[in-house]
C-alpha positions in Angstrom: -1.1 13.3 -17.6 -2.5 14.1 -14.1 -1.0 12.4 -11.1 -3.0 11.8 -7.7 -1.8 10.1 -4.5 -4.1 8.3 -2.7 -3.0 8.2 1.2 -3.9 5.2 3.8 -5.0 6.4 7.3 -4.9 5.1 10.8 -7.5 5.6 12.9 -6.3 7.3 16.2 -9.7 6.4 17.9 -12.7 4.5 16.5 -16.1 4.7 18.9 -19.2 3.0 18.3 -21.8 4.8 20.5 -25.1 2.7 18.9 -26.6 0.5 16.3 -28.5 2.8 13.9 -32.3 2.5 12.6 -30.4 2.6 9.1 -28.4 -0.6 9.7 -25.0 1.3 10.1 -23.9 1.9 13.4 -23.1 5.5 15.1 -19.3 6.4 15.3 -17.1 8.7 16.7 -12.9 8.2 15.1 -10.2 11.0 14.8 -8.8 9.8 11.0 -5.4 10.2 10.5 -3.6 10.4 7.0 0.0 8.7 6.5 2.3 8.3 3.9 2.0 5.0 2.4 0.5 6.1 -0.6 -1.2 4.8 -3.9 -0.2 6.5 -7.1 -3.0 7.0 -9.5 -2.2 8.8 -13.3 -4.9 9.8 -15.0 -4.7 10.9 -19.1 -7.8 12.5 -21.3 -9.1 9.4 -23.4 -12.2 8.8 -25.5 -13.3 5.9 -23.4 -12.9 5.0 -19.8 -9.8 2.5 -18.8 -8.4 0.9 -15.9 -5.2 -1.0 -15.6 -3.1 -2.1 -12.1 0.5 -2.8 -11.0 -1.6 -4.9 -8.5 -2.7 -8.4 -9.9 -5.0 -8.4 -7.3 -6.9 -5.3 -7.6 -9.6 -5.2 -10.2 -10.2 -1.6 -11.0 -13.6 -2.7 -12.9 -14.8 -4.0 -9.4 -13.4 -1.6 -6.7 -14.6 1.6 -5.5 -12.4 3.3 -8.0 -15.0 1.8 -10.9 -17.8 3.2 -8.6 -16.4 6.5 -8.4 -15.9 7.1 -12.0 -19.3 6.3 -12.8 -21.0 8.5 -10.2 -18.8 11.3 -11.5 -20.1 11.1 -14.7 -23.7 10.4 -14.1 -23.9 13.3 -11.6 -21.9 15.8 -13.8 -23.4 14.3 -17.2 -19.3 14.6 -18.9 -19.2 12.3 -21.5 -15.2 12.7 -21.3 -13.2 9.8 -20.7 -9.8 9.0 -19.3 -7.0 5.9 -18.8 -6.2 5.2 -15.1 -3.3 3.4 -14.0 -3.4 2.4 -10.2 -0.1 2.1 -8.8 -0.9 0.2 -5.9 1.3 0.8 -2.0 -1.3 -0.1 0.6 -2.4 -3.4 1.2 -5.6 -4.9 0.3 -8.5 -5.7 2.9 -6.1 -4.2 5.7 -8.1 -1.6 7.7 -5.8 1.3 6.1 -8.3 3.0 3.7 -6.7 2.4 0.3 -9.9 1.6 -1.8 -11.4 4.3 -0.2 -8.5 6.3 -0.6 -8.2 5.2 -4.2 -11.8 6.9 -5.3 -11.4 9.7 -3.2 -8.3 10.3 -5.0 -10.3 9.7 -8.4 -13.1 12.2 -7.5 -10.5 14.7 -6.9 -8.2 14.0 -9.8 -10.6 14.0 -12.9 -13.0 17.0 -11.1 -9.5 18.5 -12.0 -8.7 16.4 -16.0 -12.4 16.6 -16.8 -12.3 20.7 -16.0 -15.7 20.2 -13.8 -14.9 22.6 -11.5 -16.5 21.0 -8.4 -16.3 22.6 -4.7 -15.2 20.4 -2.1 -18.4 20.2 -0.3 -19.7 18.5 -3.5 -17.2 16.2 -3.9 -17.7 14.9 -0.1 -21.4 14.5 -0.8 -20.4 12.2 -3.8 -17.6 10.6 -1.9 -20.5 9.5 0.6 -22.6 7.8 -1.5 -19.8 5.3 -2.0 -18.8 4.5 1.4 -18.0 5.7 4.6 -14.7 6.2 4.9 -14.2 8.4 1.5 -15.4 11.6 2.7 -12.5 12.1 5.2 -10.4 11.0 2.1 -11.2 14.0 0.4 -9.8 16.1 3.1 -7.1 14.0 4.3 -4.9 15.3 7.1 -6.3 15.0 11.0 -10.2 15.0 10.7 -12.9 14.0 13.5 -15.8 11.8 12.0 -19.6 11.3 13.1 -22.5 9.3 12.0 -21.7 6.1 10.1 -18.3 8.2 8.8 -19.4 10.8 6.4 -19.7 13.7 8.8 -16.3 15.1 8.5 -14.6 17.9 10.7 -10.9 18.6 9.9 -9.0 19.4 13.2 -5.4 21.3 13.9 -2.9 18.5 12.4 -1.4 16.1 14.3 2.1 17.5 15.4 4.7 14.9 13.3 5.0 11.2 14.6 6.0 8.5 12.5 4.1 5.4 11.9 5.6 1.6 11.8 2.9 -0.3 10.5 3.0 -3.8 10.4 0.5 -6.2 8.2 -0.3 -9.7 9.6 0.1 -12.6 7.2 -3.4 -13.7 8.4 -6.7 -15.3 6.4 -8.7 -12.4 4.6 -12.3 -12.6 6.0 -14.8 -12.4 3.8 -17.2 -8.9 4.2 -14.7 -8.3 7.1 -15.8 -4.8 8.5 -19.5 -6.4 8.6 -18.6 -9.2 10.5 -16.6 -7.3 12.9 -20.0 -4.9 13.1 -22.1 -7.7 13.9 -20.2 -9.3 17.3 -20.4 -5.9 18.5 -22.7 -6.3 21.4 -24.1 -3.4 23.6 -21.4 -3.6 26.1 -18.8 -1.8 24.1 -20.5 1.3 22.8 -18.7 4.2 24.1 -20.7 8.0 24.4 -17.7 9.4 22.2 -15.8 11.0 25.2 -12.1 9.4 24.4 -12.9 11.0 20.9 -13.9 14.1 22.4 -10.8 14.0 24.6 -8.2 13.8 21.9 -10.5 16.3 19.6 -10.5 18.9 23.0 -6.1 18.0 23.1 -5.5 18.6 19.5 -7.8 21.4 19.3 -5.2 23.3 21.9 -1.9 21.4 20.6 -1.5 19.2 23.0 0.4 16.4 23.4 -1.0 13.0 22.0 0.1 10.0 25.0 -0.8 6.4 23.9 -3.3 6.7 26.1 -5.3 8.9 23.7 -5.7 6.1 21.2 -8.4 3.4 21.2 -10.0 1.0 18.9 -13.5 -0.7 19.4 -12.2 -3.2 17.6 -8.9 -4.0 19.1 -9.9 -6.9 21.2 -12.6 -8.4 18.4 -10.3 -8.3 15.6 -7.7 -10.7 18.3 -11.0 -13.4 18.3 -11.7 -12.9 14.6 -8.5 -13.2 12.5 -7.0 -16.6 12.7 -3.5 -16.1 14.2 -3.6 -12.1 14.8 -3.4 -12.4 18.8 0.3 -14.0 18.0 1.4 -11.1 15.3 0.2 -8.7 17.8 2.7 -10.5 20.4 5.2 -10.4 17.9 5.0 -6.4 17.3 5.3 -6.1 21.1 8.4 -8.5 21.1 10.2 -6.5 18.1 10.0 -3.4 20.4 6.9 -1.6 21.6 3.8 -1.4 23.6 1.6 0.6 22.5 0.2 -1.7 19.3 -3.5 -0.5 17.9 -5.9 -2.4 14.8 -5.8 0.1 11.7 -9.5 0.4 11.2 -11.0 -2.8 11.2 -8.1 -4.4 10.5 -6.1 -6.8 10.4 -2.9 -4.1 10.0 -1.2 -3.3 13.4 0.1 0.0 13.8 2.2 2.1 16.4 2.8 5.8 16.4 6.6 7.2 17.2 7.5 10.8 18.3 11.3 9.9 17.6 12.5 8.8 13.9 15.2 6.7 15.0 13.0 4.6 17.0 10.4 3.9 14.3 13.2 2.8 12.2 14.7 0.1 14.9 11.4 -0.5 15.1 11.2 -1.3 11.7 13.9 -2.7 11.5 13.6 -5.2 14.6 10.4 -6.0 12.5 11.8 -7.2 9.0 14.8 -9.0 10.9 11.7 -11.2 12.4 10.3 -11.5 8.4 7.4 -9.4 9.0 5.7 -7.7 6.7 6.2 -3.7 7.5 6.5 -0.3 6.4 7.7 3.0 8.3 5.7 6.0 7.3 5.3 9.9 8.4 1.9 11.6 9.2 0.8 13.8 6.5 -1.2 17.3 6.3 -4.8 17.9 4.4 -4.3 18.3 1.1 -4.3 22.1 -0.2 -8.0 23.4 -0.2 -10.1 23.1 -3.4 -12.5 25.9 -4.2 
């Protein structure tokens, strides 16, 4: 049996710099790995199963589904394997984890099936199922362009903690393509604040809160019914410096100091809030 984490991710800044021809839009976001983690074990079998702690989650219509397939059809391997999806990160939260989850099963059979496959392959298959699952199969700090699936790894991101806090608000239905479509032209950004914290990490620099932004941070407020007041309730429990995780709803604040993510934390599930208190993590060890 082959175990596989999957890891969410925070993004430290998320650009939109235009609407494309292609009907995706242009992006600039520095992707961050953390350690709320999905647990994936994969086991040789003659067919292909899928089972979930998650009642939720249904493997057969996720990315994770998607992913087997396309590793099969592209490789022609007739092998099979069970899958068992320990699920950690939310669903629908802005944190990555379906993404995360077929990343993870890209990686993990290339490794049960014996296929031998570089990396560089594996992000070209990882972008034909979306575009956040390319910087999954790096992980770690990573600068992305185009609609996500130009990845760059960067220096990592010197160790912060994480508290994380997910909104008990209404999912929205095809939420990241709503959120696209109030974009209007006034907040496209050239990708300089990007740049900026690309140019700081590049020479180890220190990351302020003033290196973070998210396009979406005042939309998601307008979009999810009751997310303005969570928001206020992070700040209440003990910080400032609150951000969207992706495009949302989960709230997110990064720590330098461990004992003040945990009162953080704390502070947070004394107010009966849904939380979690996470490190960042490294890329994963290079594949050949």
């Amino acid at each position: 049996m082959l175990t596989v984490l999957a890891p969410a991710k925070i993004n430290l800044t998320l650009e939109v710099l235009a609407e494309r021809s292609d009907g995706f839009h242009e992006i600039r976001s520095v992707i961050q790995t953390i350690n709320l983690c999905d647990s994936l074990n994969l086991q040789l079998s003659p067919n292909i199963e899928f089972k979930s702690s998650m009642p939720d989650l249904v493997p057969e219509e996720s990315l994770i589904s998607k992913a087997t397939s396309l590793l099969r059809q592209a490789t022609g391997c007739s092998k099979g394997a069970a899958i068992e999806v320990t699920k950690r990160i939310p669903l629908v939260s802005g944190l990555g984890g379906d993404s995360s989850d077929a990343a993870a099963i890209l990686c993990g059979l290339n490794e049960l099936w014996g296929l031998g496959l570089s990396r560089l392959k594996l992000v070209e298959l990882a972008s034909q199922l979306g575009s956040d699952v390319a910087f999954f199969v790096y992980g770690g700090t990573a600068v992305v362009r185009g609609r996500g699936e130009v990845v760059n790894p960067l220096p990592p991101l010197p160790r912060r903690w994480v508290v994380v806090m997910m909104p008990a608000v209404p999912r929205m239905e095809r939420k990241t393509e709503r959120l696209y479509a109030r974009l209007k032209a006034s907040y496209y950004t050239d990708g300089q604040v990007t740049e900026g914290l690309v140019a700081l990490l590049n020479r180890g620099g220190e990351v302020m809160p003033s290196s973070l932004f998210n396009v979406f941070d005042g939309i998601a407020r307008d979009s999810f019914t009751g997310l303005g007041e969570y928001w206020q309730r992070f700040v209440e429990a003990g910080t400032q410096e609150v951000h969207l995780a992706g495009s949302g709803p989960a709230l997110f604040t990064l720590i330098r100091d461990r004992a003040e993510a945990e009162r953080l934390y704390r502070s947070l599930q004394q107010r009966g809030l849904e939380s979690y208190v996470v490190e960042t993590m490294a890329a994963i060890d290079d594949l050949v």
